[in-house]
Structure formats: structure tokens, C-alpha cells
C-alpha positions as CSV (number, residue, x, y, z in Angstrom):
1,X,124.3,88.7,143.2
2,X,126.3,87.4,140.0
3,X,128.3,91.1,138.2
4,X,129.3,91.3,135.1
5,X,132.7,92.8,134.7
6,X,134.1,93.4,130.9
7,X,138.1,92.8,130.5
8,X,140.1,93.9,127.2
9,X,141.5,91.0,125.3
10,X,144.6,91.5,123.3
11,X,145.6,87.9,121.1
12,X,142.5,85.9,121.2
13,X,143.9,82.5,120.3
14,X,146.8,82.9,123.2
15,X,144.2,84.1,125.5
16,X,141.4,80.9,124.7
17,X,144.5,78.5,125.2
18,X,145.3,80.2,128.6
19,X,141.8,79.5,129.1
20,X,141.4,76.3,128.1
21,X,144.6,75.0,130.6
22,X,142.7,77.0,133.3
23,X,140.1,74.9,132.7
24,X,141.9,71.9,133.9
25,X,141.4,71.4,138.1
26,X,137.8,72.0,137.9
27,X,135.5,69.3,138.4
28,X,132.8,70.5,136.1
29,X,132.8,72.8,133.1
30,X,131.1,73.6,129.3
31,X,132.6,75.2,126.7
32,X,130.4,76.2,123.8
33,X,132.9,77.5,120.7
34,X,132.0,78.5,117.2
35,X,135.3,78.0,115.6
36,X,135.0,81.6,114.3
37,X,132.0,80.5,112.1
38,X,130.2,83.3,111.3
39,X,126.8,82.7,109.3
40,X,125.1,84.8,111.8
41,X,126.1,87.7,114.1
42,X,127.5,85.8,116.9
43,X,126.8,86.7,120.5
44,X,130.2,85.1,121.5
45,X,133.5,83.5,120.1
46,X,133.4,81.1,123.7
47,X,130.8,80.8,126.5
48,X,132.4,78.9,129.2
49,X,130.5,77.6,132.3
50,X,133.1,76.8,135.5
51,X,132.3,75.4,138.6
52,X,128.6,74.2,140.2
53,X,126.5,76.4,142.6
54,X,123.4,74.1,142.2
55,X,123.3,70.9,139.6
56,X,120.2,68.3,139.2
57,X,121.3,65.2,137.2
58,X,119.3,62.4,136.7
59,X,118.0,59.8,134.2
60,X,114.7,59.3,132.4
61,X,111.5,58.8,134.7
62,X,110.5,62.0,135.9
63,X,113.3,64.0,134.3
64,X,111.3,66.7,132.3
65,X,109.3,67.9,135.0
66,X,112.0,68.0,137.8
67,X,114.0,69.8,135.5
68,X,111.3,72.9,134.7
69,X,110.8,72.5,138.9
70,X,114.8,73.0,139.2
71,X,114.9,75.7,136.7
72,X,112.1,77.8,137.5
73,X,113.7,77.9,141.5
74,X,117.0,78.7,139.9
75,X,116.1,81.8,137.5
76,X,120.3,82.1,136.2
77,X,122.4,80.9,134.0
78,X,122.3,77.0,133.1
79,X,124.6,74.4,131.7
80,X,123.7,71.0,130.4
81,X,123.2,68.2,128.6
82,X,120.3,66.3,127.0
83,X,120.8,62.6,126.4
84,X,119.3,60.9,123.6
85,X,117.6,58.0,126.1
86,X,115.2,60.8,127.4
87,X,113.4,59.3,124.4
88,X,112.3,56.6,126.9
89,X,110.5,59.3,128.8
90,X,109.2,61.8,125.5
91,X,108.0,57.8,123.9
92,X,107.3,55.4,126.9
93,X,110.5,53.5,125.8
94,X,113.2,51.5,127.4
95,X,116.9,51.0,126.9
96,X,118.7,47.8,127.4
97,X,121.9,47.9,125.4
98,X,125.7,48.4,126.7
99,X,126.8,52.0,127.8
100,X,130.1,52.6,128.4
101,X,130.7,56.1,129.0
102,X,127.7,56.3,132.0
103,X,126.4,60.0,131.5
104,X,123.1,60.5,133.3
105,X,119.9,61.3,130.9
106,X,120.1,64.5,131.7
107,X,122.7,66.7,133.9
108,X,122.0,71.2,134.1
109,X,124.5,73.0,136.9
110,X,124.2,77.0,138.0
111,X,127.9,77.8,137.0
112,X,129.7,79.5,139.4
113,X,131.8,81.5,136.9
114,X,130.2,82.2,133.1
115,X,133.1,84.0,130.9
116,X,131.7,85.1,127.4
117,X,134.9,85.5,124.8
118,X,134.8,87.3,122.4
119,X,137.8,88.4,120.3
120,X,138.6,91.6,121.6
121,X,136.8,91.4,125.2
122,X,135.9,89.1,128.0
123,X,133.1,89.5,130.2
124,X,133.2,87.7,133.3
125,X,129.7,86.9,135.2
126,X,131.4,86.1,138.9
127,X,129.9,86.4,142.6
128,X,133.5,87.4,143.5
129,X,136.3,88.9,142.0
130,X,136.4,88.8,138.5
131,X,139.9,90.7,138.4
132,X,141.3,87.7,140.1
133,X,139.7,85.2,137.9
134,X,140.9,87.1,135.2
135,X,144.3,86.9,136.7
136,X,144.2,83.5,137.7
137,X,143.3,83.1,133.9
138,X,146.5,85.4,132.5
139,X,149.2,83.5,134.7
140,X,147.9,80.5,133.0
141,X,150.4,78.3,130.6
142,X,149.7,79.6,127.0
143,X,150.6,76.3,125.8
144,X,149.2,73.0,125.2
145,X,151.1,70.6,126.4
146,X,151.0,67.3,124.0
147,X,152.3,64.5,125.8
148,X,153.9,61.1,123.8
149,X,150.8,58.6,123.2
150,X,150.5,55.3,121.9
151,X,147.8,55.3,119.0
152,X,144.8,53.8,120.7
153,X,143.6,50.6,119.3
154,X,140.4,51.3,118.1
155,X,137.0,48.7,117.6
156,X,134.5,48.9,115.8
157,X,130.9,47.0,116.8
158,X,129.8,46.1,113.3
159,X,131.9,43.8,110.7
160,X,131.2,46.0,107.2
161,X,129.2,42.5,106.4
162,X,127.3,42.8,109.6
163,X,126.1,46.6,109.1
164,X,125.4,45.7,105.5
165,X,123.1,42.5,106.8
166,X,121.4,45.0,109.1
167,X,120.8,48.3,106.9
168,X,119.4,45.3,104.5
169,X,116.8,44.6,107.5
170,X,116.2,48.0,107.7
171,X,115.1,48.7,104.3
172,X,112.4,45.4,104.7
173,X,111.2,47.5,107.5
174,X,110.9,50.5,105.0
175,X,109.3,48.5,102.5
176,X,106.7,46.8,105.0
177,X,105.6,50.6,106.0
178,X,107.1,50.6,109.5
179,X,108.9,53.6,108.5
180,X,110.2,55.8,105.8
181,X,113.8,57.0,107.1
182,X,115.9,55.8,109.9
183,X,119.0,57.4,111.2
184,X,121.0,54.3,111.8
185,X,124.6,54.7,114.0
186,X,127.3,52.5,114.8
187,X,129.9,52.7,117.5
188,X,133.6,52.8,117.4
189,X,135.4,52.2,120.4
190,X,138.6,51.8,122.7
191,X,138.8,49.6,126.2
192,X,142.3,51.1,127.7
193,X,142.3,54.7,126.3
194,X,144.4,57.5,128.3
195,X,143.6,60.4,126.7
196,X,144.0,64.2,127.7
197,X,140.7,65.5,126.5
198,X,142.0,69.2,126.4
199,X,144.9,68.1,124.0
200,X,142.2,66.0,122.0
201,X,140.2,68.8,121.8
202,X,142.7,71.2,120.3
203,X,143.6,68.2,118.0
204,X,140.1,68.1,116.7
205,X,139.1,71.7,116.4
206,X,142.7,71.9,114.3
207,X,141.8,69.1,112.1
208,X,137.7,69.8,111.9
209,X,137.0,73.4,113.4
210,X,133.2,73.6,113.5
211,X,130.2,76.0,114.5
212,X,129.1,73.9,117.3
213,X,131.7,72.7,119.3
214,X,132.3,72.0,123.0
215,X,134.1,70.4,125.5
216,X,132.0,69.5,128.5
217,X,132.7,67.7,132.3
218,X,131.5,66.4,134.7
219,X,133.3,64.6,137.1
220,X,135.1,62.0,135.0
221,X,132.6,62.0,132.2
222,X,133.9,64.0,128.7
223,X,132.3,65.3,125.7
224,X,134.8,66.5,123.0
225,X,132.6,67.7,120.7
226,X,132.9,69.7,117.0
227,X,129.5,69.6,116.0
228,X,128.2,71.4,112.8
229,X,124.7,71.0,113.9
230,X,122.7,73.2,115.8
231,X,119.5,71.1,117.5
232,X,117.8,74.4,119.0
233,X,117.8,78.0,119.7
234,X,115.3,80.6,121.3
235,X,115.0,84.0,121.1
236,X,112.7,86.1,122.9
237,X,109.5,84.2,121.5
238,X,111.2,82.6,118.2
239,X,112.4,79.5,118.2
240,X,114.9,78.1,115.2
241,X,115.6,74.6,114.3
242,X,118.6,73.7,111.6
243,X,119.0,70.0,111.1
244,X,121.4,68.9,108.6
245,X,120.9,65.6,106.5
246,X,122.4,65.4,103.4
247,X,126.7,64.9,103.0
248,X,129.1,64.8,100.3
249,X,133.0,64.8,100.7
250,X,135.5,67.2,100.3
251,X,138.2,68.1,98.1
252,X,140.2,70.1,99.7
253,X,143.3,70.4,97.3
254,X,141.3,70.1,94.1
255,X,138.6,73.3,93.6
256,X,137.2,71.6,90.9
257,X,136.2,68.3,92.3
258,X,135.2,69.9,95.3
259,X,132.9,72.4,93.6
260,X,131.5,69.3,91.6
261,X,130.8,67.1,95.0
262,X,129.4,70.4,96.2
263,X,126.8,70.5,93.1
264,X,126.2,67.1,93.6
265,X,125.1,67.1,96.9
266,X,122.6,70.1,95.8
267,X,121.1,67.8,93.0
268,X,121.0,65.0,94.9
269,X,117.3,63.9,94.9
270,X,118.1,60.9,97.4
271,X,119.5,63.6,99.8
272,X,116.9,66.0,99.6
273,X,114.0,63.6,99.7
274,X,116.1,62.9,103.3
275,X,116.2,66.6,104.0
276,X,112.9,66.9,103.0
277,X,111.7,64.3,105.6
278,X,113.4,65.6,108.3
279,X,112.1,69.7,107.5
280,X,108.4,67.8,107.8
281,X,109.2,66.1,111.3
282,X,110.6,69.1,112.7
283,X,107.8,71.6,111.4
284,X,105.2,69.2,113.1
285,X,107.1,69.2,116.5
286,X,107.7,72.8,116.3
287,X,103.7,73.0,115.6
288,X,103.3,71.5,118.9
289,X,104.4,74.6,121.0
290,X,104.4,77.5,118.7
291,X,101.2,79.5,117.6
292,X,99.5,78.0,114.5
293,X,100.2,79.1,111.2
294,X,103.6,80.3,112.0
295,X,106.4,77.6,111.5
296,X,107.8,78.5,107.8
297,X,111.1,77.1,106.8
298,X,113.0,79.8,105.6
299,X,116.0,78.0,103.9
300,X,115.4,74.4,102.3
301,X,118.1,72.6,101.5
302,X,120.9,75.6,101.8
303,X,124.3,74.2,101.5
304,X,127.4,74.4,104.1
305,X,130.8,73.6,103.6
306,X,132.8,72.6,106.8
307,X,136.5,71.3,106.7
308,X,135.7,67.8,106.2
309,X,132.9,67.4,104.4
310,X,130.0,69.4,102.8
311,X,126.5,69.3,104.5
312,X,122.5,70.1,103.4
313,X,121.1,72.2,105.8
314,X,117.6,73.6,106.4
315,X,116.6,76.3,108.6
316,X,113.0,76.1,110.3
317,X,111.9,78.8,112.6
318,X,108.4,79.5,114.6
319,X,107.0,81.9,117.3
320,X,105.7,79.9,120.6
321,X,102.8,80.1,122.3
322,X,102.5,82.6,125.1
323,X,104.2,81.3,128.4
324,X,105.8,78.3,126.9
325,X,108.6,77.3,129.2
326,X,112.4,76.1,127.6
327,X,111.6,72.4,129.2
328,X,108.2,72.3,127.5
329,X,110.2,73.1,123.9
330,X,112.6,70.5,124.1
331,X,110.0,67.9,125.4
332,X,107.5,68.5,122.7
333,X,111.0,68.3,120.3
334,X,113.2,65.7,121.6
335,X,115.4,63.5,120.6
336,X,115.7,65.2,117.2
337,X,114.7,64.5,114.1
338,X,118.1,64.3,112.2
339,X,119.0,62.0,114.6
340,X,116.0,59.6,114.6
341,X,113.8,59.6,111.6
342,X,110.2,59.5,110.8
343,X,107.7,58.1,112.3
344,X,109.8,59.3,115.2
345,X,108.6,56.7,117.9
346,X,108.6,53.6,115.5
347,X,112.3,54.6,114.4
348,X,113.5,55.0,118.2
349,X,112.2,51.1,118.5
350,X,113.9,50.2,115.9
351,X,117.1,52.0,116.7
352,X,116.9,50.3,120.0
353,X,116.5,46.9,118.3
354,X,119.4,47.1,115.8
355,X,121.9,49.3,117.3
356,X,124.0,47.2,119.5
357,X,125.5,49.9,122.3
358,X,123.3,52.9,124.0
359,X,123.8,56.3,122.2
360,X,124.4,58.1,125.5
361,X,125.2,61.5,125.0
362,X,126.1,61.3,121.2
363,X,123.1,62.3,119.3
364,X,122.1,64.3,122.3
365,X,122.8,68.1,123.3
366,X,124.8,69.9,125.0
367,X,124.4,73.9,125.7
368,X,122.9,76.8,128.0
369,X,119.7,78.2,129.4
370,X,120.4,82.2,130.1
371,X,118.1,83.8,132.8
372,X,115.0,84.8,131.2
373,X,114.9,81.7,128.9
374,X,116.5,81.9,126.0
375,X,118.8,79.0,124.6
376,X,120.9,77.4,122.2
377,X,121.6,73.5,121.9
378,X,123.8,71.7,119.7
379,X,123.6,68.1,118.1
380,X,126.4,66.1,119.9
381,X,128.0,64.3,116.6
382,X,131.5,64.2,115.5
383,X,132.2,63.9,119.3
384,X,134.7,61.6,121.4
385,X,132.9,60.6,124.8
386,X,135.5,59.7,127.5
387,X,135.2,57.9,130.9
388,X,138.6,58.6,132.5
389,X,138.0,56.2,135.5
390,X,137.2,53.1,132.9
391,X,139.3,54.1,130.3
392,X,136.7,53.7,127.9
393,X,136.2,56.1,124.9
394,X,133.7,56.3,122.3
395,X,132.4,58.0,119.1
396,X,130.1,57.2,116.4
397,X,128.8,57.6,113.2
398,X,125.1,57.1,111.4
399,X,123.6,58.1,107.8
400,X,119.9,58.3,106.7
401,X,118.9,55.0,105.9
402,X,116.0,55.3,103.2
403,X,114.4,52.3,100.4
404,X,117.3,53.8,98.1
405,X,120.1,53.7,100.2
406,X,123.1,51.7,99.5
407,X,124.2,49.9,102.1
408,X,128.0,49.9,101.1
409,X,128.0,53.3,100.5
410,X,126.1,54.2,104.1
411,X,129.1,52.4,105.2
412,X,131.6,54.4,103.8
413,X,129.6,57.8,104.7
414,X,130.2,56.4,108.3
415,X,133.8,55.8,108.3
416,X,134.3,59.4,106.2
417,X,133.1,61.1,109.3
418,X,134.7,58.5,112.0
419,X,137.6,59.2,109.8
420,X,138.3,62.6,111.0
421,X,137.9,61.5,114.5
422,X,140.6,58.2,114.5
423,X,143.2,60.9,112.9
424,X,142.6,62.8,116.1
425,X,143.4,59.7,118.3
426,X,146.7,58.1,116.1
């Protein structure tokens, strides 16, 4: 039976980076961090899920219901990811473009070891000894090692001229009524990377520290993720949704043209007509498996600032229906609807037709299941995705395409988030 034994932490940030080097021999491993973002009472500082006492990975088909077979046998802790090309299973679609990083659709392990941080204690969920993991975790280096790299050489699948051509296709299809918004992403890439993902993860959560983050493995497959979005969480029988759309830049060395992009984005009617249209697609999935009458949204269009840029975010929460299990939630809910657009399964089509790579695990989720049910899930954006055996690395970037977009200016909303991500990787 899995103990939980509680440990006394003294310096938080030497003890995470102890951690995070302990981290290294294991063959799979998820780290959830909140940066130290604190817009609610956090239950943790780092949840970190070692080793695999049971995993089920597999891709879209039968995915949903293996998964709520696998689960319901398992009743513990669970670690996972979501990929956004379960949308072939949610929709009746298909996938046919490049991939590749080569997640599965879906992959949730029964950690061996769960450690929550916090920062002033650790509690360590362990069949064995936690005092030696603990130890094991104190002899650790309490240094990051940053080894001399050559700046990657970095690709990009879209000419500026050929994602203006497209977003201009896009917006016929808009006109024509095939759809009113369409989150539209393109990929930036690197052939012959050699990368350490723990250094890139430090270098990222230095440069762009944010509420969501994680670093995630699985065999030689990497998420580095810092995430401001959170996709979905459940408590008890509530369930929350907070999807951002809606981004201005940041001026960090000038108050006053920060506060003014900041107002801007609040007055923004092209940004909260694309908030707007997201809170509607996320209130009718959440209507699917909570009780009717209860899905309110109880913050439209709040505004968050994060290091890079700032962000509209709305808050939608509702109570499920009796007996309602986690699978069911994310199937009714999945892929999500800052990441698609609405009508959800007409966008998804047309994703698929003018996107040029699979999405994978970016604009998927990563997070945990505890036993009993609850959960949390992130959105994976502002995330490198690394194959260490191909060398190949990947991240990408999309904005809300609506009839008033500009397609120049979607284009530069995409490199001002890839932005963040190349300064990593130079």
C-alpha cells in the first residue's frame, strides 16, 4: 500500500534543482510546476510523478474507453497526456500530416513515486522507503549543469507569404459560413537538435516562468512545457474551465506602455468577440456532463499578466452529473476550444486541411488523475517537444483567426510567442 511520509524542506529553489537532476536516469516522469503563481490557494509548488507501476498508451480508436477500463482497475494516482489527434476519435476524423516527435494519442502511468513540493515541506507517496528517496534526492547535484551548445538552426514550415495566402483562405471559409473562428498554428522546427531538456527547462521557466508548466517523459519523448493555460480541473463534483484567447505584448522596462497594451487588450472588441466565442463553446461542452442550469462563467474576460505577454482569460465553472467519470469529462470536452474554434468539428477539418505537420502533443494536455477523481490538465502551448533518438525538436505557435483578423499581424502574434521559445534554444 502507497504511505505518505512528510519531510521538512529548508531552501526550496536548491531543493527543486536537486530534484530536478534526480529526475534524470528515470525512464518516465511528469512534473507539474506553478512557477510560484499564486491566483488561487495552491495545493502544491511541484507534483512530480517517477517511475511506472502500470501505464496504458495508445492512439485514437478505442482510446476513451480503454482508458476509463484502465483507470477504474487502477483506483491511484495517474499521470498523462492527452494528444490533440484524439479529436479523430471525439469527431470521426483522421490525421494524415507529418509527425515528428511520435507521442502516442494518449499515454497515463501509476507512478511509482508521487512527491508533492511545497515550499517548506515535501510529502513523499512511496511503496518503500521514502527516507531513502528523500536521501537519494538530498545527495543530489544542486546544480544545473549547462553544457556549450551550438544555437540550433531553426525552420519554420510557412514562408510569412505562405501563412498570409493561407489565413486569407481561411477568412473565405469564414465568410462562406463554414466557421466563425479558427485557431490556426504553425510549426517551427529543428532536424539535428541535441538538447538537454532539463537545462532547457530551467532556461525556459527563467526566461517565461508560468502557472502551468511541466516537463514530462516517456522514454525518449519530451514535453518542456510553461503553459499559462489551464484546459481542466475537478473538484469533488465542480468542474472549472479557463481558456485564454485574447494577447497583447509586454513592456517590461516601460510601466507606461505596458499599462497601455494592458488597457488595450481589455478594450479590444476583436479580442473579446474571440473570447467571447470560445466562453460559448466551452459552456455548451461543459453542458454536456454537468447538471442543467449550472455552468455560469464567473470571470469574462479577466486579464493576466505573465512575463512575456499579457493574456484574456475567462473562467467557466459547472457541477456534473451524478457519477460522471474523469474519462467521460474530457471526452464530452476534448480537444479544447481555445485550441480549435467554433463549430468545433468543421474547424478540426479545416485545421487538418491547412496545417501542414500533426499537432501531436502541443495543443494537448498534460497532468494527473488523484484517486478518487479529481484532476487538473493543462493546455500544452509555449512548449518544446523533443525526440532524443531522431533529433527532432519542435514548438509552435497559432492566433484566433476571425473575418477581422489581419493576417500580417496574426503573424507577428505567432513569432512574439515562438520568440520566447528560440531565445531559449540560441
Amino acid at each position: 500500500m502507497r504511505k505518505a511520509t512528510g519531510f521538512t524542506i529548508n531552501n526550496f529553489t536548491e531543493f527543486k534543482i536537486k530534484m530536478l537532476n534526480w529526475l534524470r536516469p528515470f525512464n518516465i516522469f511528469c512534473l507539474l510546476d506553478n512557477s510560484g503563481y499564486h491566483f488561487e490557494t495552491p495545493a502544491f509548488e511541484c507534483l512530480v510523478a517517477v517511475g511506472c507501476k502500470a501505464k496504458l498508451e495508445l492512439n485514437a480508436g478505442n482510446a476513451f474507453a480503454s482508458l476509463k477500463v484502465f483507470s477504474e482497475a487502477q483506483q491511484d494516482w495517474l499521470f498523462g497526456h492527452l494528444g490533440y489527434d484524439l479529436k479523430n476519435e471525439t469527431e470521426e476524423l483522421e490525421s494524415g500530416n507529418f509527425d515528428g516527435i511520435g507521442f502516442k494519442d494518449t499515454l497515463f502511468f501509476v507512478p511509482e513515486i508521487v512527491l508533492q513540493l511545497s515550499e517548506e515541506s515535501l510529502i513523499i507517496h512511496c511503496y518503500d522507503s521514502a527516507e531513502k528517496i528523500y536521501a537519494d534526492i538530498q545527495s543530489s547535484s544542486c546544480i544545473i549543469e549547462e553544457s556549450l551548445t551550438i544555437s540550433l538552426a531553426i525552420g519554420n514550415q510557412f514562408t510569412k507569404e505562405a501563412y498570409v495566402n493561407t489565413i486569407q483562405n481561411l477568412k473565405q471559409h469564414i465568410l462562406r459560413g463554414d466557421c466563425y473562428e479558427i485557431n490556426f498554428c504553425q510549426e517551427f522546427f529543428s532536424t539535428d537538435a541535441n538538447i538537454d531538456p532539463i537545462v532547457v527547462y530551467q532556461k525556459l521557466l527563467k526566461i517565461s516562468p508560468n502557472p502551468f508548466a511541466a516537463l514530462y517523459k516517456t522514454e525518449d519523448k519530451y514535453c518542456i512545457c510553461a503553459s499559462p493555460e489551464r484546459y481542466l480541473k475537478r473538484v469533488g463534483n465542480k468542474i472549472f474551465s479557463q481558456p485564454i484567447k485574447g494577447t497583447a505584448k509586454r513592456y517590461l522596462f516601460n510601466r507606461e506602455l505596458d499599462e497601455i497594451s494592458k488597457r488595450g487588450l481589455l478594450n479590444s472588441e476583436k479580442e473579446k468577440s474571440e473570447n467571447v466565442m470560445v466562453v460559448d463553446l466551452v459552456r455548451n461542452d461543459l453542458s454536456k456532463i454537468c447538471k442543467e442550469g449550472t455552468v455560469e462563467v464567473t470571470e469574462l474576460f479577466g486579464i493576466y499578466s505573465f512575463p512575456q505577454v499579457h493574456q484574456m482569460v475567462s473562467t467557466i465553472i459547472g457541477e456534473l452529473t451524478e457519477g460522471i467519470n474523469w474519462v467521460d469529462v474530457v471526452k464530452a470536452t476534448f480537444p479544447m476550444g481555445s485550441m480549435t474554434g467554433a463549430p468545433k468539428k468543421r474547424v478540426l477539418q479545416l485545421i487538418e486541411e491547412y496545417e501542414l505537420t500533426k499537432r501531436g502533443l502541443f495543443s494537448g494536455a498534460v497532468g494527473y488523475i488523484r484517486p478518487g477523481g479529481d484532476f487538473d490538465f493543462n493546455v500544452v502551448i509555449r512548449s518544446i517537444l523533443y525526440n532524443a533518438s531522431s533529433k527532432y525538436l519542435s514548438f509552435q505557435a497559432g492566433s484566433a483567426i476571425t473575418f477581422y483578423s489581419d493576417a500580417e499581424k496574426e503573424y507577428e502574434e505567432c513569432l512574439l510567442k515562438a520568440n520566447v521559445i528560440k531565445q531559449v534554444l540560441s
